[in-house]
Jmol script that loads the backbone (N, CA, C; Angstrom):
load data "model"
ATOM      1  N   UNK A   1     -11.486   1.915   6.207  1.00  0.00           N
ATOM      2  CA  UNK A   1     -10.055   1.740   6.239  1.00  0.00           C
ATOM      3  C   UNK A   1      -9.637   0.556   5.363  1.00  0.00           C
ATOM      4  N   UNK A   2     -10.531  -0.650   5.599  1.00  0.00           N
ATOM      5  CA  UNK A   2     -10.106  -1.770   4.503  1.00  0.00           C
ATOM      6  C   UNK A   2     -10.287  -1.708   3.066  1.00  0.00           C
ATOM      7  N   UNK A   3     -10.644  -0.635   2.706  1.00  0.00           N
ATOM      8  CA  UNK A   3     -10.923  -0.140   1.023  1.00  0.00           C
ATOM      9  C   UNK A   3      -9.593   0.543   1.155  1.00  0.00           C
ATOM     10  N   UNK A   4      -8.971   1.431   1.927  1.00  0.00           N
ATOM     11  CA  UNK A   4      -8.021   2.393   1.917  1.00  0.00           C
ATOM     12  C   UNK A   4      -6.768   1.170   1.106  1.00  0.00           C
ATOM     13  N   UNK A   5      -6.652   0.641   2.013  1.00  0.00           N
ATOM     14  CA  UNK A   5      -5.588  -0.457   2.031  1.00  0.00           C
ATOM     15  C   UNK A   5      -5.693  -1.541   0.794  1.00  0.00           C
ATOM     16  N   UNK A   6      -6.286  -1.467   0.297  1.00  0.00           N
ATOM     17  CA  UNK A   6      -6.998  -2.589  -1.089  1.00  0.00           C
ATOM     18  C   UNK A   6      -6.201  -1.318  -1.906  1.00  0.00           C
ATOM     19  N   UNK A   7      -6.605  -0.023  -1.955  1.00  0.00           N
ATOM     20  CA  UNK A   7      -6.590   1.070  -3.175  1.00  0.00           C
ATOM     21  C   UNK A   7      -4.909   1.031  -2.825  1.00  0.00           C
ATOM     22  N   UNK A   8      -4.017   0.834  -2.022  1.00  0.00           N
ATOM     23  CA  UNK A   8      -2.277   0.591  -1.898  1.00  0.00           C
ATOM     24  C   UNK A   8      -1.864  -0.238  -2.526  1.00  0.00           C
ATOM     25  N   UNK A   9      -2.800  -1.272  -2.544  1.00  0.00           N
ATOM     26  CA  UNK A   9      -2.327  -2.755  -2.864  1.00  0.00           C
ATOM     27  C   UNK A   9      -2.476  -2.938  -4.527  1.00  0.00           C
ATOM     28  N   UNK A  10      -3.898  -2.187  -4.571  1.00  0.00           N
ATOM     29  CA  UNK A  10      -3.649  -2.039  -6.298  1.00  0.00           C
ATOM     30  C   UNK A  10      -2.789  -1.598  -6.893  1.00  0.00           C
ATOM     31  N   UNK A  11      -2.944  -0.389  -6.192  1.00  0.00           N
ATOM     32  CA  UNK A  11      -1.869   1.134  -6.752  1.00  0.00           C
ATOM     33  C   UNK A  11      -0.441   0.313  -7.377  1.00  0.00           C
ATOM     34  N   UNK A  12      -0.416  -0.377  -6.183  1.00  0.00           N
ATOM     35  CA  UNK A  12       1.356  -0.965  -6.040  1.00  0.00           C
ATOM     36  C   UNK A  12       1.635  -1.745  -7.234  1.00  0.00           C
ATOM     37  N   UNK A  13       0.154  -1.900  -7.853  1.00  0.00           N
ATOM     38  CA  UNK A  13       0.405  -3.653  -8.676  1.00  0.00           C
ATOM     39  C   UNK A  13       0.559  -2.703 -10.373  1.00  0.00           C
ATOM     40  N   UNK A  14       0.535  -1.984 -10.396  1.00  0.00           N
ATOM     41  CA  UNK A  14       0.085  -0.513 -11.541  1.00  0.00           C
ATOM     42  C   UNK A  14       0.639   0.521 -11.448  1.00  0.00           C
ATOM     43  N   UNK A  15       2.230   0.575 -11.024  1.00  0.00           N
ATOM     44  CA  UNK A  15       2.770   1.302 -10.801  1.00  0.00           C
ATOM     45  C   UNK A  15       3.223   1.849 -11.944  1.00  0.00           C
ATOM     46  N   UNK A  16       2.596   1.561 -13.504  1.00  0.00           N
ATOM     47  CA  UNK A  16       3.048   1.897 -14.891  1.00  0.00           C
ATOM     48  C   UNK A  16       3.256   3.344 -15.009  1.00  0.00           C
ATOM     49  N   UNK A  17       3.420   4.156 -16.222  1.00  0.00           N
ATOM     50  CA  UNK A  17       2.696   5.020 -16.581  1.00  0.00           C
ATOM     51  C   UNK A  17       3.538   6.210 -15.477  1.00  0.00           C
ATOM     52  N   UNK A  18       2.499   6.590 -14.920  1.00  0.00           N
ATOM     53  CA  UNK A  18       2.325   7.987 -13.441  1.00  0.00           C
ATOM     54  C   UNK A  18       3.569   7.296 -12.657  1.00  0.00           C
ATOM     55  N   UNK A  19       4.025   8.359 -11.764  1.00  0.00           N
ATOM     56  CA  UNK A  19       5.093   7.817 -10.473  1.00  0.00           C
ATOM     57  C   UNK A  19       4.330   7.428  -9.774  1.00  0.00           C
ATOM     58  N   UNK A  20       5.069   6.040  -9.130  1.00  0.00           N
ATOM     59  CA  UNK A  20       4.221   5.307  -8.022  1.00  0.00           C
ATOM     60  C   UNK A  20       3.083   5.971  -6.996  1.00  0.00           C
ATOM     61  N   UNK A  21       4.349   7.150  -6.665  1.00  0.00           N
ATOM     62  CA  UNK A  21       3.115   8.380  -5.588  1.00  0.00           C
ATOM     63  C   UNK A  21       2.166   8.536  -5.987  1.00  0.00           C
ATOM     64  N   UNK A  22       1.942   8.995  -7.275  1.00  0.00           N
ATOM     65  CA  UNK A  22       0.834   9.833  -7.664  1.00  0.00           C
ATOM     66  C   UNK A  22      -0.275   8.538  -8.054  1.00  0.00           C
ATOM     67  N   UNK A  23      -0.186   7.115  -8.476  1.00  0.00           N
ATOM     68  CA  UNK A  23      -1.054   6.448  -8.924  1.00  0.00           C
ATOM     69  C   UNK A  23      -1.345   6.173  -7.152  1.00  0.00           C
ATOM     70  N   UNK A  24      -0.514   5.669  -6.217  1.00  0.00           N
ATOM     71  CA  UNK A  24      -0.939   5.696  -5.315  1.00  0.00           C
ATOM     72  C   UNK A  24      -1.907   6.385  -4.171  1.00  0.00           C
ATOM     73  N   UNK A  25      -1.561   7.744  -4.304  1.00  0.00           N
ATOM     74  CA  UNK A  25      -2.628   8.981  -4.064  1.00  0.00           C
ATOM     75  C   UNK A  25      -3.882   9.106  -4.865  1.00  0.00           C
ATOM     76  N   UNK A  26      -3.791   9.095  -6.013  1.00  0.00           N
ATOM     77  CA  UNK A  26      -5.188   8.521  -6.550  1.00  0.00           C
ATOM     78  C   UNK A  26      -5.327   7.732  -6.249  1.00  0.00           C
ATOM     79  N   UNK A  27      -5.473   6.822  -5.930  1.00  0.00           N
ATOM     80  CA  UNK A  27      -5.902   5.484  -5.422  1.00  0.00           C
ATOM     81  C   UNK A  27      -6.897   5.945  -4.042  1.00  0.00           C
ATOM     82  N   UNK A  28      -6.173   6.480  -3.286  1.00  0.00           N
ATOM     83  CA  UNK A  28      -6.491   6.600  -2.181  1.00  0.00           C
ATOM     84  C   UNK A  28      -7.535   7.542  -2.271  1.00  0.00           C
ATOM     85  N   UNK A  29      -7.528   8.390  -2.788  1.00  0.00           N
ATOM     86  CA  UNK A  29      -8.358   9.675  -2.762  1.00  0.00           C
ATOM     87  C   UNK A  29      -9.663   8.806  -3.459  1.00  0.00           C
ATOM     88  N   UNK A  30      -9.521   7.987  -4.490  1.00  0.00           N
ATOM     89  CA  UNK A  30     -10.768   7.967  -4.622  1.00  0.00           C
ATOM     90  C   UNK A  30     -11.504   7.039  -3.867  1.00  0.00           C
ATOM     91  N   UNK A  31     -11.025   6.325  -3.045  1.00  0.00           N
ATOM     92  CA  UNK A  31     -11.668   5.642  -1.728  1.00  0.00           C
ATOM     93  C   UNK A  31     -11.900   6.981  -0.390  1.00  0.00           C
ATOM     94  N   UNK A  32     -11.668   7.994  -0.442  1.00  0.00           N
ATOM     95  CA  UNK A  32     -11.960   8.683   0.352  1.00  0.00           C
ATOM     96  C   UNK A  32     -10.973   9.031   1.574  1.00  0.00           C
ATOM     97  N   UNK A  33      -9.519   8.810   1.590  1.00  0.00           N
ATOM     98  CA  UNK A  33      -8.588   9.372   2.093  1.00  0.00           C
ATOM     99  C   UNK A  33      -8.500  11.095   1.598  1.00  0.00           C
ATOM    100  N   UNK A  34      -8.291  11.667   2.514  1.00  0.00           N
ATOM    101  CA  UNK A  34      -8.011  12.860   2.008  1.00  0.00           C
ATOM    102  C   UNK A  34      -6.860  13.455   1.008  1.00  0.00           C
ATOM    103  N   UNK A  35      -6.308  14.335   0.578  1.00  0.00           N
ATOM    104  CA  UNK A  35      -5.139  14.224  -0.991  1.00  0.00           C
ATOM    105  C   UNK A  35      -4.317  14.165   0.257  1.00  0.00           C
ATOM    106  N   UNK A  36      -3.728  15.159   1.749  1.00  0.00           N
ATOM    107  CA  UNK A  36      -2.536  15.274   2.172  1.00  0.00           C
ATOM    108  C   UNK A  36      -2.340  13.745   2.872  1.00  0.00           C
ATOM    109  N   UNK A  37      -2.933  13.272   3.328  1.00  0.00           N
ATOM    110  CA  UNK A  37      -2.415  11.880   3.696  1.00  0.00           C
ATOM    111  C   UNK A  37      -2.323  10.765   2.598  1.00  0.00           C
ATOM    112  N   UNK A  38      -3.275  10.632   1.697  1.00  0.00           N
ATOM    113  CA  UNK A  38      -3.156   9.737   0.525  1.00  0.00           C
ATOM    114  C   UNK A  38      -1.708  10.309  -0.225  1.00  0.00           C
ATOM    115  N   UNK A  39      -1.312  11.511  -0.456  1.00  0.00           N
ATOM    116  CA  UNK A  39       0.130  11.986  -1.129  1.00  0.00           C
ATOM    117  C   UNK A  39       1.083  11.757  -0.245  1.00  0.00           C
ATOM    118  N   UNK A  40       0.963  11.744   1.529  1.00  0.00           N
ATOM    119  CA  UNK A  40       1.838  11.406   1.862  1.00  0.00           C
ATOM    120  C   UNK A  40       2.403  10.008   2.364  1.00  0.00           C
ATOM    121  N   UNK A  41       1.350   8.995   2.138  1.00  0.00           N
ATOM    122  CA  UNK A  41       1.613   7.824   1.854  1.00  0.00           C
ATOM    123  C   UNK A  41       2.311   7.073   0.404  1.00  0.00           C
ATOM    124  N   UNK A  42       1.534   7.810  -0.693  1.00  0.00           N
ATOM    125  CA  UNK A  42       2.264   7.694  -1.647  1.00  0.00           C
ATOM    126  C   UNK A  42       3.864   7.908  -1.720  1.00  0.00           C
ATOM    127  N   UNK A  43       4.036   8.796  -1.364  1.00  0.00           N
ATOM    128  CA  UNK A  43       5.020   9.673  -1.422  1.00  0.00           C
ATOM    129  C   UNK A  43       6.447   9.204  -0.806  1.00  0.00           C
ATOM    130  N   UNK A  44       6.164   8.409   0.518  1.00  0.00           N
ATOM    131  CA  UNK A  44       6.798   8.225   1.489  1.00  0.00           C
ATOM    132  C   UNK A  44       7.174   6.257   1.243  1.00  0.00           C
ATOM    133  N   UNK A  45       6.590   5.455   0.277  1.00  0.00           N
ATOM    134  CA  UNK A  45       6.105   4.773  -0.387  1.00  0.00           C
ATOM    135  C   UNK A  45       7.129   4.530  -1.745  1.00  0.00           C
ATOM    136  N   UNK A  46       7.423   5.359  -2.278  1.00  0.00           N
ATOM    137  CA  UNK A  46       7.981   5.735  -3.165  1.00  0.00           C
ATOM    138  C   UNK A  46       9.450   5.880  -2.603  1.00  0.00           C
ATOM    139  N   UNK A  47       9.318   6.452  -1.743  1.00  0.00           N
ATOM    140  CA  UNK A  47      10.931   7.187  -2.022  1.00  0.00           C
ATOM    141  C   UNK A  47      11.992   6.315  -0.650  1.00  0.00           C
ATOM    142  N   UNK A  48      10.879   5.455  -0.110  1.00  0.00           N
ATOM    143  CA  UNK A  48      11.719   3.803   0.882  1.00  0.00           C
ATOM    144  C   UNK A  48      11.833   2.952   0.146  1.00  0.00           C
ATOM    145  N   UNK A  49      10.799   2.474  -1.022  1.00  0.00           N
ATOM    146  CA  UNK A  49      10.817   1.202  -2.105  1.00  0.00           C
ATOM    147  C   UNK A  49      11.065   1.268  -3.439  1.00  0.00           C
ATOM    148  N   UNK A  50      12.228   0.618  -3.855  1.00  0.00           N
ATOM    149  CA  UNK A  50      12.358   0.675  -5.655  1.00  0.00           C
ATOM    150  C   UNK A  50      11.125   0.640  -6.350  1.00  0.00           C
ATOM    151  N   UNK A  51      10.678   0.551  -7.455  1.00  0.00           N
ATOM    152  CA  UNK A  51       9.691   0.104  -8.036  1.00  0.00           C
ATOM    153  C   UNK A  51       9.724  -1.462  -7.678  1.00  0.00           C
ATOM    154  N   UNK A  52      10.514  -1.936  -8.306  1.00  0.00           N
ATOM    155  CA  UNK A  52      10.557  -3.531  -7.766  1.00  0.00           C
ATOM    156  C   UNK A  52       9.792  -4.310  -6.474  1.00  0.00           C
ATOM    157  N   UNK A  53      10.406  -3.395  -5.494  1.00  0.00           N
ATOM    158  CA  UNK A  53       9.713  -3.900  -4.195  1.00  0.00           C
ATOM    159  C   UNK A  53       8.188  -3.566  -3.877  1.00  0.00           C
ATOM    160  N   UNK A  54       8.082  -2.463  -4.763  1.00  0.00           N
ATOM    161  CA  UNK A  54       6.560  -1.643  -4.583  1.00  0.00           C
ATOM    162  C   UNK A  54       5.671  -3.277  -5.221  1.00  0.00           C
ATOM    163  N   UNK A  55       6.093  -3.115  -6.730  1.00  0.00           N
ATOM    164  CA  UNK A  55       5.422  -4.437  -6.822  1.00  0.00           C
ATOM    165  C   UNK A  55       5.116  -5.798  -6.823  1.00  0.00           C
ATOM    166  N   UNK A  56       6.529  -6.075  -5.951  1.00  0.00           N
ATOM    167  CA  UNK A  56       5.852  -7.817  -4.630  1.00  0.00           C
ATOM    168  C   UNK A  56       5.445  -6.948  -3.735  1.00  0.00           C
ATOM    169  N   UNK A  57       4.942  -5.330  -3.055  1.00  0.00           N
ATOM    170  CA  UNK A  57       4.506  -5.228  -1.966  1.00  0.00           C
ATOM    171  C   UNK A  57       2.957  -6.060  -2.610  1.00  0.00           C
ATOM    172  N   UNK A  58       2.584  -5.241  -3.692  1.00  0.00           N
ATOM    173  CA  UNK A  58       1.591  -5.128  -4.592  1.00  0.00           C
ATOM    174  C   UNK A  58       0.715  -6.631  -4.669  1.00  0.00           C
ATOM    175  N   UNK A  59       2.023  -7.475  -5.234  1.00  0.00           N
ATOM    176  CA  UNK A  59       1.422  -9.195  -6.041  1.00  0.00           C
ATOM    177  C   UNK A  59       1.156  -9.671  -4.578  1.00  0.00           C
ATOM    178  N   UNK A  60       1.958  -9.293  -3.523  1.00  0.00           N
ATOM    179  CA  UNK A  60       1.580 -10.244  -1.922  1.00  0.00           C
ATOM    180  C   UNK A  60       0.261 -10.152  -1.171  1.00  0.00           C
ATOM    181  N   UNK A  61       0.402  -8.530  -1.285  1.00  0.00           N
ATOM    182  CA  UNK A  61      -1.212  -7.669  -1.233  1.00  0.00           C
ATOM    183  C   UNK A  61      -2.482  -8.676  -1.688  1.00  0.00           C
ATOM    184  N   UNK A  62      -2.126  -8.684  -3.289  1.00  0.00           N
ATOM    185  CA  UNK A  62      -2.984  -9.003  -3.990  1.00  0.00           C
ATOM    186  C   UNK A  62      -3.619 -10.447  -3.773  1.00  0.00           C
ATOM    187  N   UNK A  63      -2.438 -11.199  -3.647  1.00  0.00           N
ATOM    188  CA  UNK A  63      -2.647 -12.743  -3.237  1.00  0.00           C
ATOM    189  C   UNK A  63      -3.225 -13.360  -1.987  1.00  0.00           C
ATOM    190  N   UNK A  64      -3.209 -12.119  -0.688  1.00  0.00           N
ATOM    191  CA  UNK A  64      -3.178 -12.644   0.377  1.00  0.00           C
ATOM    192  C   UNK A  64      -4.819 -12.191   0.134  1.00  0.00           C
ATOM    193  N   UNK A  65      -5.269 -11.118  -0.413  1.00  0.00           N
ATOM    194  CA  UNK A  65      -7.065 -10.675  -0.633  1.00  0.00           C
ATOM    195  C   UNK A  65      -7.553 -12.054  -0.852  1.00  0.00           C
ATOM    196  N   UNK A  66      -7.024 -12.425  -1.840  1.00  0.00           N
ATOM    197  CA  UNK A  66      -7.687 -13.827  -2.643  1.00  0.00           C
ATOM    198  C   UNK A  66      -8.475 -14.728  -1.870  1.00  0.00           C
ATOM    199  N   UNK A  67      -7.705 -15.000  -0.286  1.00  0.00           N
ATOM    200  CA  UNK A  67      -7.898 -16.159   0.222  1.00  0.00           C
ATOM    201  C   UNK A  67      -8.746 -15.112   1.399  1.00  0.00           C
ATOM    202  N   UNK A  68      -8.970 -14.486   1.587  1.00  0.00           N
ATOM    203  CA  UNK A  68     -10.077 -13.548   2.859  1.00  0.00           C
ATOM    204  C   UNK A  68     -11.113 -13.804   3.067  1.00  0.00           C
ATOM    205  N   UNK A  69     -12.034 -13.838   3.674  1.00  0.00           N
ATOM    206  CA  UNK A  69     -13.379 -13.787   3.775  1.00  0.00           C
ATOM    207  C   UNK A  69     -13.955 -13.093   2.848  1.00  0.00           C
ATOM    208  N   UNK A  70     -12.892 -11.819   2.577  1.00  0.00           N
ATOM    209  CA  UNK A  70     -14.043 -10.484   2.396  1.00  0.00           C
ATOM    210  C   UNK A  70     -12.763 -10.501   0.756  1.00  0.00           C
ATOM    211  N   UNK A  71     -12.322 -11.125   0.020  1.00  0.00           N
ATOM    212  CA  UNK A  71     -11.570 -10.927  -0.902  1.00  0.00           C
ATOM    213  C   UNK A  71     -11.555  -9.418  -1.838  1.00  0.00           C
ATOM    214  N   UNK A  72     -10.329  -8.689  -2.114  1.00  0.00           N
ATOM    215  CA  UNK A  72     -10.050  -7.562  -2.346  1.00  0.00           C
ATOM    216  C   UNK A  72     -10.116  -6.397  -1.244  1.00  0.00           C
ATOM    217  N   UNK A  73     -10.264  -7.062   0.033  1.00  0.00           N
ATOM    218  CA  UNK A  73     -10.241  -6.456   1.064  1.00  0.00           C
ATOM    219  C   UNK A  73      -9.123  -6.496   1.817  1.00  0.00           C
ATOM    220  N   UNK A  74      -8.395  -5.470   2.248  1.00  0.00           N
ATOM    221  CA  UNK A  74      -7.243  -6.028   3.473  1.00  0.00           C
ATOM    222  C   UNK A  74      -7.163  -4.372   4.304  1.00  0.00           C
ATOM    223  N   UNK A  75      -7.538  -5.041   5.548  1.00  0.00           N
ATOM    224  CA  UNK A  75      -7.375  -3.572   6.378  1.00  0.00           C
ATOM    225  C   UNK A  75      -5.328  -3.524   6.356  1.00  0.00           C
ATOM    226  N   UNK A  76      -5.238  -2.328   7.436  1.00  0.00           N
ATOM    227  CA  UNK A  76      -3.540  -2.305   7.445  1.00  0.00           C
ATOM    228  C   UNK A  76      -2.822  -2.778   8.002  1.00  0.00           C
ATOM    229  N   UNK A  77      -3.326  -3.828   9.236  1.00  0.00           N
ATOM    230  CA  UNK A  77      -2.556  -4.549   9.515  1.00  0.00           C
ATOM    231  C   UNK A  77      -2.450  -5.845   8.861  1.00  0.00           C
ATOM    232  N   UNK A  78      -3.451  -6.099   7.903  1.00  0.00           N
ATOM    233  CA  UNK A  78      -3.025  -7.216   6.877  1.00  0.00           C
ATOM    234  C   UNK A  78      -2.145  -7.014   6.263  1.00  0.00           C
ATOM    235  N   UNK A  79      -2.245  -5.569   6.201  1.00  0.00           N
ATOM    236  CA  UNK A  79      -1.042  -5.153   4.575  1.00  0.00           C
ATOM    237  C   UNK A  79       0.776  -5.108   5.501  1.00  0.00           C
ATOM    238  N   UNK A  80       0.197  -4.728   6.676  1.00  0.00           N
ATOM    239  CA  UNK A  80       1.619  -4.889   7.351  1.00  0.00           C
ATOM    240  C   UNK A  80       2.061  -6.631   7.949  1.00  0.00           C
ATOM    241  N   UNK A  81       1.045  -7.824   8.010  1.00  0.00           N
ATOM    242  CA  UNK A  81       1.491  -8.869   7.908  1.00  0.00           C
ATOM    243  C   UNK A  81       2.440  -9.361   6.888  1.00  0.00           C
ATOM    244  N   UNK A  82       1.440  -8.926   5.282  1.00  0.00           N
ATOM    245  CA  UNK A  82       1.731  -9.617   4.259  1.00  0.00           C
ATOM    246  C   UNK A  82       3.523  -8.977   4.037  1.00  0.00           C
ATOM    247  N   UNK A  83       3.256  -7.874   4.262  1.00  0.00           N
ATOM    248  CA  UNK A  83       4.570  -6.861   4.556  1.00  0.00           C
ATOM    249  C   UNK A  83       5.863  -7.934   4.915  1.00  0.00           C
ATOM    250  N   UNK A  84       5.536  -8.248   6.262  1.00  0.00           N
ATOM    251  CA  UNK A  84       6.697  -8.658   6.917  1.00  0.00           C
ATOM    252  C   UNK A  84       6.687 -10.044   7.028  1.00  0.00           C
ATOM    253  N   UNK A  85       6.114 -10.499   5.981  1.00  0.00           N
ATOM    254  CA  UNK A  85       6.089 -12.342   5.246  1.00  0.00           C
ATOM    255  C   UNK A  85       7.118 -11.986   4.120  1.00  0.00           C
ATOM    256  N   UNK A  86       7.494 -10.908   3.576  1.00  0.00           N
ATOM    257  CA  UNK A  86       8.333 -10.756   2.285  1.00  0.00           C
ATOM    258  C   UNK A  86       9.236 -11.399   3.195  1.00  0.00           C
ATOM    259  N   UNK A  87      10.141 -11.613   2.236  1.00  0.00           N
ATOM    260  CA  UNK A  87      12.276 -11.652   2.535  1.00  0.00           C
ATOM    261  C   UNK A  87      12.639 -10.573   2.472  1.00  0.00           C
ATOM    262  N   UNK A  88      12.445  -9.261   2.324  1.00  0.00           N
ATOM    263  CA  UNK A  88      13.225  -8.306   1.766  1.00  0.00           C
ATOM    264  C   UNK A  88      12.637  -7.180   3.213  1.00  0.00           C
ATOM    265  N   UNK A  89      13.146  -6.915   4.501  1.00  0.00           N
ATOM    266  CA  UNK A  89      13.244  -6.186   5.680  1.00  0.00           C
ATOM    267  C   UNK A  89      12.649  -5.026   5.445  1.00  0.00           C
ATOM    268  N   UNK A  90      13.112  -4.570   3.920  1.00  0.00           N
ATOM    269  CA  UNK A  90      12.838  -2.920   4.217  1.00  0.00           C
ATOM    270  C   UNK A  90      11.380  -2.839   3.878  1.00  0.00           C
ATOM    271  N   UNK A  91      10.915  -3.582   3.016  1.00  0.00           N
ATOM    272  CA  UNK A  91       9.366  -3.174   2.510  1.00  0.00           C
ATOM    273  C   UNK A  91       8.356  -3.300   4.032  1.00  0.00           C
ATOM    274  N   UNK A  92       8.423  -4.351   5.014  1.00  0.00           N
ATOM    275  CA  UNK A  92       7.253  -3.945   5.981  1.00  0.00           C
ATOM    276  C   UNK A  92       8.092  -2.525   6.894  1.00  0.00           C
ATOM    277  N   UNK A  93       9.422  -2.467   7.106  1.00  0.00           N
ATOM    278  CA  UNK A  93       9.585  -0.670   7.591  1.00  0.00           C
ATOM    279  C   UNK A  93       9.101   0.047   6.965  1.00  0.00           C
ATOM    280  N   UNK A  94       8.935   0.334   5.638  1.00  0.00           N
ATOM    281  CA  UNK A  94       8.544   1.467   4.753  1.00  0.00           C
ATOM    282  C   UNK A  94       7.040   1.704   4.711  1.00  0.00           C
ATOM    283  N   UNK A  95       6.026   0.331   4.977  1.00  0.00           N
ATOM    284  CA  UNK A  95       4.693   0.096   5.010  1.00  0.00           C
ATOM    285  C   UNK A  95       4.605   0.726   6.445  1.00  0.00           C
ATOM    286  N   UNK A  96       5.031   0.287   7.560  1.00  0.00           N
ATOM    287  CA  UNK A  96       4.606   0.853   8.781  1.00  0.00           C
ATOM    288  C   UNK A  96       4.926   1.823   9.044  1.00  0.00           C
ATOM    289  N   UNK A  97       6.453   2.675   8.378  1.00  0.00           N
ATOM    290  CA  UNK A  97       6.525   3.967   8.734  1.00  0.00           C
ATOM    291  C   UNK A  97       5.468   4.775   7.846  1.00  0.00           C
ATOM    292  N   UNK A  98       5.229   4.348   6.656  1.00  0.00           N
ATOM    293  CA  UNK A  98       4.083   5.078   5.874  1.00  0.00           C
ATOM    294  C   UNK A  98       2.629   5.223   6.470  1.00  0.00           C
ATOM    295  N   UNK A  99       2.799   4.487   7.227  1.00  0.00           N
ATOM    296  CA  UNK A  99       1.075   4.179   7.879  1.00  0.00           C
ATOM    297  C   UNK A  99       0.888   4.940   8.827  1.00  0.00           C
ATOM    298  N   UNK A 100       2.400   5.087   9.802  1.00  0.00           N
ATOM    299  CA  UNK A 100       2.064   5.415  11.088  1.00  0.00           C
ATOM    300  C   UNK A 100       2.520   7.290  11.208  1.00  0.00           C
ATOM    301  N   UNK A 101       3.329   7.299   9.531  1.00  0.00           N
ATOM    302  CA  UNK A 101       3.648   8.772   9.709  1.00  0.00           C
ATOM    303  C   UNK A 101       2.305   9.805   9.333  1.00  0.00           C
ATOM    304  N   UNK A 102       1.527   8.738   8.409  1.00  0.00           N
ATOM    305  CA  UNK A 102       0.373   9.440   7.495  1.00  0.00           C
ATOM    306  C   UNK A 102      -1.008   9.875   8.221  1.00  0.00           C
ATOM    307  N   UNK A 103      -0.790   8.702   9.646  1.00  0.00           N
ATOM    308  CA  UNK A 103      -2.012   8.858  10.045  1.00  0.00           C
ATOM    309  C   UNK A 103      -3.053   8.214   9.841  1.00  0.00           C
ATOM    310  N   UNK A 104      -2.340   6.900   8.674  1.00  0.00           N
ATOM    311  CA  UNK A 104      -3.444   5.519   8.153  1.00  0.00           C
ATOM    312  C   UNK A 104      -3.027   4.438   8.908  1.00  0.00           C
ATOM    313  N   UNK A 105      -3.573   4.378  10.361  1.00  0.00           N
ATOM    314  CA  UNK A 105      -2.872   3.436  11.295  1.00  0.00           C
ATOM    315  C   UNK A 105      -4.901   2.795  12.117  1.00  0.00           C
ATOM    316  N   UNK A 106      -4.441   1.256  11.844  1.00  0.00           N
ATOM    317  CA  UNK A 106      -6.001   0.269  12.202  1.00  0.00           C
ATOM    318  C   UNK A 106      -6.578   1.037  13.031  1.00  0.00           C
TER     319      UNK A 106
END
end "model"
wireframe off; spacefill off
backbone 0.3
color backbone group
């Protein structure tokens, strides 16, 4: 599960190129989420957060790995801490409804 949550946090930071969903679902899939929950995290991900917010979900993600034990690691309730350390309300709703609708819940 803590690889799952690292492959969000990247995704988020590389949202170039592909729509957020789809770099995000790859992401996931290739850590071993299955495509219908990795697409519907993506997906659901996408269409609560601008790009903007996707990537401070992304740089907060990224920053909070840094300092871990296990660095580039963050299970999902890290990712829903770092979440609801933003200023901006909607990004940890959109992280926990994504988590808890998808079925990627600690």
């Amino acid at each position: 599960m803590k690889t799952i949550v690292t492959t969000i946090a990247g995704a988020l930071t590389l949202v170039a190129c592909a729509a957020p969903a789809t770099r995000i679902s790859t992401g996931l899939q290739r850590y071993g989420l299955d495509q219908q929950r990795a697409s519907c995290v993506g997906t659901r991900l996408q269409g609560d957060l601008s790009l903007g917010q996707l990537q401070q979900l992304g740089r907060a993600a990224a920053a909070y790995g840094k300092n871990d034990t296990s660095p580039g690691v963050l299970t999902v309730g890290d990712l829903l801490r770092v979440a609801g350390e933003l200023r901006d309300p909607a990004i940890p709703l959109a992280v926990g409804k994504a988590a808890a609708g998808c079925g990627v819940m600690p």
